[in-house]
N, C-alpha and C positions, 0 to 999 in steps of 0.2 A: 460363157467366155468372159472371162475375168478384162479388169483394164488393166492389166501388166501386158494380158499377151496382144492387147492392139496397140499399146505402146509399141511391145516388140515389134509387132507387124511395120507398125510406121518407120521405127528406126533400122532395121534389119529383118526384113522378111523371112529369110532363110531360118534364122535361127527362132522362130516362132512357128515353126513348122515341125520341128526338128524332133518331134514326137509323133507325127502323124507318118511315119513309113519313108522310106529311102526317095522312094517317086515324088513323092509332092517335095519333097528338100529339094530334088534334083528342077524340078518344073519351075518350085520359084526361083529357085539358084537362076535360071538362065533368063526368066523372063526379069530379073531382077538386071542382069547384064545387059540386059536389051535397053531398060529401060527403069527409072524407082519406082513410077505409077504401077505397070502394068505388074510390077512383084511384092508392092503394098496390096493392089486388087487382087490376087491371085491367092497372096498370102489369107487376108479377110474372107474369102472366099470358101478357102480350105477349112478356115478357123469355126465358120458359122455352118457349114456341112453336115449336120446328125449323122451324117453314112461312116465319119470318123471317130465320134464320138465315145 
């Protein structure tokens, strides 16, 4: 995981995702509306995944 995409992550979740499949766009997109924590966490989360990779 480069540091562009935890930047991204930090500043916009959503679009740091935006490779990894419709679903996780969609998951951080909303936990992102709920909340920044919980779709910066979510996003990081996706990013450090091997199951994506």
């Amino acid at each position: 995981m480069s540091i562009w995409r935890v930047l991204l992550s930090i500043l916009f979740p959503p679009l740091a995702v935006i490779d990894k499949g419709c679903g996780s766009v969609v998951i951080v997109f909303i936990l992102t509306l709920c909340a920044w924590i919980p779709g910066v966490i979510g996003a990081l989360i996706i990013l450090n995944n091997p199951k994506y990779s």
